[in-house]
C-alpha positions as CSV (number, residue, x, y, z in Angstrom):
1,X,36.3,138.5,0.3
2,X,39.7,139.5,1.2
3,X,41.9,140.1,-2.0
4,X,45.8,140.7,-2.2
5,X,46.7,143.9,-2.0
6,X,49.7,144.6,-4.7
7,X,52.0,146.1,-2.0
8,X,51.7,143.3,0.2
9,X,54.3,140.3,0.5
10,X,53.5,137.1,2.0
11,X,55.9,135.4,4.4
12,X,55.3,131.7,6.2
13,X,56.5,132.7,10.0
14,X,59.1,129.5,11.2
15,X,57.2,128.9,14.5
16,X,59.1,128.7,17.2
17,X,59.6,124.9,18.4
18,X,61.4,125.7,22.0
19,X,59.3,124.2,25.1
20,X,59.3,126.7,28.3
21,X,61.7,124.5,30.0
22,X,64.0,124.0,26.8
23,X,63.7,128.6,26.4
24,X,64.3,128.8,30.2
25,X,67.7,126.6,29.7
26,X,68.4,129.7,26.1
27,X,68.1,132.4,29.2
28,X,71.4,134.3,28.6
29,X,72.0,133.2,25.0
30,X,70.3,135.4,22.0
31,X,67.4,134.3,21.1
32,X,67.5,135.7,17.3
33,X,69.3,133.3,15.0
34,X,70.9,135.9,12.4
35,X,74.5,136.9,13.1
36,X,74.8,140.6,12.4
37,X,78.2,140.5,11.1
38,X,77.2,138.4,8.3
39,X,73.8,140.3,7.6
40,X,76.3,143.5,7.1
41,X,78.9,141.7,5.4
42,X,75.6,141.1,2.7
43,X,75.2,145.0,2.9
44,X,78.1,146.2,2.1
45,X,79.2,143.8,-0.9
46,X,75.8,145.5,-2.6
47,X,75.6,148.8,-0.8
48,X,77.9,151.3,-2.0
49,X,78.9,154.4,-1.1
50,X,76.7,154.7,2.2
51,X,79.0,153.6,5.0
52,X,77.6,156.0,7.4
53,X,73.8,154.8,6.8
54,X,75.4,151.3,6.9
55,X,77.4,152.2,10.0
56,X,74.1,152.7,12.1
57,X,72.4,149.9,10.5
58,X,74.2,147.6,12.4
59,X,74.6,149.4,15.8
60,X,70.6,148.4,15.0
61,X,71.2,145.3,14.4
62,X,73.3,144.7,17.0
63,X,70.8,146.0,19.8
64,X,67.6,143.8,18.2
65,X,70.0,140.4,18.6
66,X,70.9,141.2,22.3
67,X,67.3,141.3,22.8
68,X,67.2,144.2,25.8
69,X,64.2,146.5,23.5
70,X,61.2,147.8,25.5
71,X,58.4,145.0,25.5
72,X,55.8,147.7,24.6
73,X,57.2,148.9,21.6
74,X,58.8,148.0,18.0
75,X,62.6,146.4,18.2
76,X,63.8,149.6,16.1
77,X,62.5,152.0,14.3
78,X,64.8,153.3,11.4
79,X,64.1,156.3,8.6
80,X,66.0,156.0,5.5
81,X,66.3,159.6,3.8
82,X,68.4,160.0,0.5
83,X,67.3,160.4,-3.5
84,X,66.0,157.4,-5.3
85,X,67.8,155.2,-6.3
86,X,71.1,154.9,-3.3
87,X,69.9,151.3,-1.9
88,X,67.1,152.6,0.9
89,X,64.6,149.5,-0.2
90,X,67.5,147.4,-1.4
91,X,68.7,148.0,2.4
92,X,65.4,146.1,3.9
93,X,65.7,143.2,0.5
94,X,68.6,142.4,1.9
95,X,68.5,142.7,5.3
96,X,65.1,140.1,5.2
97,X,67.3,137.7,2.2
98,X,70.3,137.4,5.5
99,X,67.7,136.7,8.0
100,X,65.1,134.7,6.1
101,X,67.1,133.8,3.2
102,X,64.0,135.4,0.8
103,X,64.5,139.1,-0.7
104,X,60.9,139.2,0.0
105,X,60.5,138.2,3.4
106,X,58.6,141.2,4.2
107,X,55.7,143.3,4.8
108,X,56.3,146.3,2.7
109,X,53.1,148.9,2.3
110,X,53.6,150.9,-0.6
111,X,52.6,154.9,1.1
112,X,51.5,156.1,-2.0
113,X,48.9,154.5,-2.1
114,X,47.6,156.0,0.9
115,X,48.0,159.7,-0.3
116,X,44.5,160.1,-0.1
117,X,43.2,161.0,2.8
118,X,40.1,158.7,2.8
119,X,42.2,155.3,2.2
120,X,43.2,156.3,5.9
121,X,41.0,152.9,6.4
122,X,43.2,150.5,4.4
123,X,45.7,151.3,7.2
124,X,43.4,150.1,9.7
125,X,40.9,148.1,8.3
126,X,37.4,149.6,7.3
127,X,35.6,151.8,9.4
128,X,32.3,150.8,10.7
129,X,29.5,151.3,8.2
130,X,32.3,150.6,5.1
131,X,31.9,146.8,3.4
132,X,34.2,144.9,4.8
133,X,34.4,146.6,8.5
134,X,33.3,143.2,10.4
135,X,36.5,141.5,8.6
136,X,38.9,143.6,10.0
137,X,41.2,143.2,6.7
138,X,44.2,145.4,6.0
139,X,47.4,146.1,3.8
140,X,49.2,144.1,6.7
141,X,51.0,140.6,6.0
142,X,50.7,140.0,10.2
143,X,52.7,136.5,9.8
144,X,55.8,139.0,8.3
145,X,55.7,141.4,11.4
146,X,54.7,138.7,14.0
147,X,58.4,137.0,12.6
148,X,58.6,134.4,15.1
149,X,61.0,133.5,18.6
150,X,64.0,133.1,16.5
151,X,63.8,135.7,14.2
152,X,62.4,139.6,14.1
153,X,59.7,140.5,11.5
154,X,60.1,143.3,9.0
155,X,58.0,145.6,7.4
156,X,59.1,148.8,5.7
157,X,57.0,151.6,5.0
158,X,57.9,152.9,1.8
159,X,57.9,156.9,0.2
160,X,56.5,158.0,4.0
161,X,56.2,161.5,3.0
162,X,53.0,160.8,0.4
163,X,50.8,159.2,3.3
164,X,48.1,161.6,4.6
165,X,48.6,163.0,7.7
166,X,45.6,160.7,9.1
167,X,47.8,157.8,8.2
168,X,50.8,158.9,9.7
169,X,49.1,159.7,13.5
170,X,47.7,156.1,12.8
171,X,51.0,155.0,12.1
172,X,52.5,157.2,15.0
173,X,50.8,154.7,17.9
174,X,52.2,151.7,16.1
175,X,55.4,153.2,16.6
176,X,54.6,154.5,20.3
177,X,53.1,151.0,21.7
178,X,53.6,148.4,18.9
179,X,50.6,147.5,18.4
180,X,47.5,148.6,16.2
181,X,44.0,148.4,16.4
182,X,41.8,147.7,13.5
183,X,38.7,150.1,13.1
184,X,36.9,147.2,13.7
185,X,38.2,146.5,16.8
186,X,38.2,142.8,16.2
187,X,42.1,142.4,16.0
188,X,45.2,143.4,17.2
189,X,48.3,143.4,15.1
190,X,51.4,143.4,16.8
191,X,54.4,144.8,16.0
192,X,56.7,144.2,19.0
193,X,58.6,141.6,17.7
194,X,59.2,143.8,14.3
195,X,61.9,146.1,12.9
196,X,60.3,148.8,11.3
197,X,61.9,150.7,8.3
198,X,60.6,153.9,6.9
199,X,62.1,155.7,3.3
200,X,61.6,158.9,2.1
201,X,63.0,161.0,-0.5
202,X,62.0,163.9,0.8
203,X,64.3,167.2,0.9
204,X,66.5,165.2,-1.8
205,X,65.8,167.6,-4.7
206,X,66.2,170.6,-2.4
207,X,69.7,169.2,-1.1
208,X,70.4,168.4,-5.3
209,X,69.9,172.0,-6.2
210,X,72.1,173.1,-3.6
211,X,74.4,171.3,-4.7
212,X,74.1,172.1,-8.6
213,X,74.0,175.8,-7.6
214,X,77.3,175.4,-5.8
215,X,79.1,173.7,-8.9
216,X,79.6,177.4,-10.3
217,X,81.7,178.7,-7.6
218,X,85.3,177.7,-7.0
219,X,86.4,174.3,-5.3
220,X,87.7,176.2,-1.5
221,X,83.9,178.0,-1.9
222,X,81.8,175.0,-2.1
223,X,83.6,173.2,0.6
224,X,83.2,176.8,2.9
225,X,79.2,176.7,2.1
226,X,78.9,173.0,2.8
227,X,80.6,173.3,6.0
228,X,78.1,175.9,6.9
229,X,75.0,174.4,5.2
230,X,75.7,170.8,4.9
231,X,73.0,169.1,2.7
232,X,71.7,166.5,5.5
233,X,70.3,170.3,7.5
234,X,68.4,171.3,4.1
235,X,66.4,167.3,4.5
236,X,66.0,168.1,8.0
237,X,64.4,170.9,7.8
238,X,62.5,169.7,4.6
239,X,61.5,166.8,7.7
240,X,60.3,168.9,10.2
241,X,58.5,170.6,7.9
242,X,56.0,167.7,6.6
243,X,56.3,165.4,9.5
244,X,55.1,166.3,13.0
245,X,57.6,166.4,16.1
246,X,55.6,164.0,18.0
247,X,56.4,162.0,15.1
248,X,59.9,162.3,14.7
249,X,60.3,161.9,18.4
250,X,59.4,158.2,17.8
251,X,62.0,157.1,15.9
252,X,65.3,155.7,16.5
253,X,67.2,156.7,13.5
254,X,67.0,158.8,11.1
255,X,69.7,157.3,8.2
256,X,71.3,160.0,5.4
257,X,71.9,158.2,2.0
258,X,74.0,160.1,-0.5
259,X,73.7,160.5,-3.9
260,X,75.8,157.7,-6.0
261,X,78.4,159.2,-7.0
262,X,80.9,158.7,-9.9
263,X,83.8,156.7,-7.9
264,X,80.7,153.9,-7.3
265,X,80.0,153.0,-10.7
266,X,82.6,150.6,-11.1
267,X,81.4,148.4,-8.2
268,X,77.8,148.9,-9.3
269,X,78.2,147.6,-12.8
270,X,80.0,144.4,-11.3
271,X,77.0,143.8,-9.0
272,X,74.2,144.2,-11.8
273,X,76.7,142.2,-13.6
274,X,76.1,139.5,-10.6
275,X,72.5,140.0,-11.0
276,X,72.6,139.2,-14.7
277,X,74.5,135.8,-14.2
278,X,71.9,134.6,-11.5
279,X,69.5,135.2,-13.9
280,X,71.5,133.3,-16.8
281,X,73.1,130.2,-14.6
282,X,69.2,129.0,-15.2
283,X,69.9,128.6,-18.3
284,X,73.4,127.8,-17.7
285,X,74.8,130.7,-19.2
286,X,77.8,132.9,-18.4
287,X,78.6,136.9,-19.2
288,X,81.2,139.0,-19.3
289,X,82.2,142.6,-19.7
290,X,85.9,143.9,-20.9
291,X,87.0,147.1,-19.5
292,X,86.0,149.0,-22.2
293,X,82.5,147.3,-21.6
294,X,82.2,148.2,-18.1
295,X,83.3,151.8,-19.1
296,X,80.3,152.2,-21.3
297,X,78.0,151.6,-18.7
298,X,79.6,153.9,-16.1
299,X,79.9,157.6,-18.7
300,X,76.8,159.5,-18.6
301,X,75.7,159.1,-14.6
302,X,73.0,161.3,-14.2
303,X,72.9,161.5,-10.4
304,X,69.5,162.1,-9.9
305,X,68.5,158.6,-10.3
306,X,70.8,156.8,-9.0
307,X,71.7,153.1,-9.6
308,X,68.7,152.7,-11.4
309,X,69.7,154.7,-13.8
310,X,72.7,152.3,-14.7
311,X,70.2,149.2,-13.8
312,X,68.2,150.9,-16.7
313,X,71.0,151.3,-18.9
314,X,72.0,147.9,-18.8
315,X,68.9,146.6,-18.7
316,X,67.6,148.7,-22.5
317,X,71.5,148.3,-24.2
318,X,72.2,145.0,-22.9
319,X,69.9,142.6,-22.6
320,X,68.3,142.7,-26.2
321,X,71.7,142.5,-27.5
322,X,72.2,139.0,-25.0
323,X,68.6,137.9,-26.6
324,X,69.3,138.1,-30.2
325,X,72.3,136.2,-30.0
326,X,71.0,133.7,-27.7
327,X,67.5,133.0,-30.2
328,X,69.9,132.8,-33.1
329,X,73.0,130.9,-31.5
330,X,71.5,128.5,-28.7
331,X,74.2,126.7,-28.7
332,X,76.4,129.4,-27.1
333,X,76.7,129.7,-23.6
334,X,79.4,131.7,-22.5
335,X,79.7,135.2,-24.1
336,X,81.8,137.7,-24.1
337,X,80.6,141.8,-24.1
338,X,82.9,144.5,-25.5
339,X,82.4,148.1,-26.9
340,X,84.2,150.1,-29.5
341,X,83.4,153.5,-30.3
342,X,80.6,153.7,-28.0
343,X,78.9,149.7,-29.7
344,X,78.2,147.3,-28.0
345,X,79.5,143.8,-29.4
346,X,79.0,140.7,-28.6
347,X,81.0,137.7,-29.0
348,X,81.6,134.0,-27.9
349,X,84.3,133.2,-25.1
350,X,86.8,131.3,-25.8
């Protein structure tokens, strides 16, 4: 019996419709539908402070629409480095929300869960002798990373660095030919018509402490040492060190995301902010933050984590606040957030 697998997210493929004749008169014209000026346009309104990740992102983009990739392998292959937290995963949300109009248009497989070095099979179906061998099931959504003419499938490996090493040569020939072979050998999954995205954190606390040890000498010092030792080399070599070179030779990119910094928060808080009013317009209700609100949320950045540490925030100071006064005055719709002496208050609009 084949059961869902928690990291996997279903996607109906749009079948492609073209007869041979109608695709022969399309020769010349993209086939992909999605315009990647309005994909990044999405991108960059929600991620902040990464223009040079972005930057490559669409020189991707831009190469999978004019449809010239080798036939034997994936459209791209991209690896997102940086700490938790900068908008790696976010990147792929909305990259599949532009393209398929669903955040969750995607086949995402959660590597941690193949840390151990026996659930090498749930990569490739169950090896002969193991119950459920003759199905040939896996942690692959094959109607996400088949996509369809039109559009590209997606599938993002996420955390790479805590797959076993079996996993990742496994992984290594889906990258080399596009395809992959259940143990089985019943099926074929193909990934030719896929973007593939990768993350890792890896190297991200080694490149932090760098960087916390440099806070102690003067400004005209720390820019000297990072000139010499920029933080992207002390990732790479944290890279090379866990993932093979055959490996790395296989992939396009390999994509830096800093760590959020304080000149970001601003712009983050408006787009949780966003996120928020989605959520309330279902109950068609409105929020908003004075300055002084918005100011709140932004002290106290610890870098390490990221945006989701003000997601967090807002999440544990401001929502119960929004659900008391919305179970004890229904009637209110529009409300108005502002903070004095480090309270939160909450108040009607007028």
């Amino acid at each position: 019996m084949n059961t869902a697998h928690p990291a996997l997210h279903a996607v109906q493929p749009s079948t492609s419709t073209y007869s041979a004749s109608e695709k022969d008169r399309l020769i010349g014209k993209p086939r992909f539908h999605f315009e990647p000026q309005a994909v990044m346009q999405s991108l960059r309104q929600r991620i902040i402070g990464q223009d040079d990740a972005l930057n490559e992102i669409e020189k991707m983009l831009q190469v999978v629409k004019a449809d010239f990739s080798s036939p034997e392998r994936p459209l791209s292959v991209t690896l997102m480095l940086g700490p938790t937290g900068v908008g790696k995963t976010e990147t792929v949300r909305l990259i599949a929300e532009a393209i398929y109009g669903r955040s969750d248009a995607f086949c995402r497989i959660d590597m941690n869960t193949l840390a151990q070095e026996h659930y090498a099979a749930a990569i490739t179906g169950a090896p002969p002798g193991y119950v459920g061998s003759k199905e040939g099931h896996s942690l692959f959504d094959e109607a996400a990373i088949a996509g369809s003419h039109t559009r590209p499938g997606i599938v993002l490996f996420d955390e790479l660095e805590k797959a076993s090493i079996e996993v990742l040569r496994g992984l290594m020939n889906v990258l080399d030919t596009g395809t992959l072979t259940l143990t089985a050998g019943t099926k074929t999954i193909d990934f030719r018509n896929c973007m593939i995205f990768m993350t890792s954190n890896i190297g991200a606390q080694a490149a932090q402490l760098y960087l916390d040890k440099l806070n102690f000498l003067p400004k005209k010092m720390q820019d000297l040492c990072l000139k010499r030792v920029p933080t992207q080399r002390i990732i790479e070599k944290a890279m090379q060190r866990k993932f093979d070179p055959e490996f790395l030779n296989r992939i396009d990119r390999a994509l830096h995301y800093r760590p959020v910094q304080n000149d970001a928060l601003p712009r983050l808080v408006e787009i949780e902010l966003e996120k928020l009013n989605q959520r309330l317009q279902h109950q068609k209700r409105s929020l908003s933050l004075t300055e002084s609100a918005k100011a709140h949320f932004c002290q106290g950045h610890d870098i390490r984590y990221g945006a989701r540490h003000l997601a967090r925030r807002m999440r544990t100071e401001l929502e119960p606040i929004l659900a008391v006064h919305f179970l004890t005055h229904p009637e209110q719709a529009a409300l108005h957030i502002d903070c004095s002496n480090g309270q939160l208050t909450v108040k009607s609009s007028a």
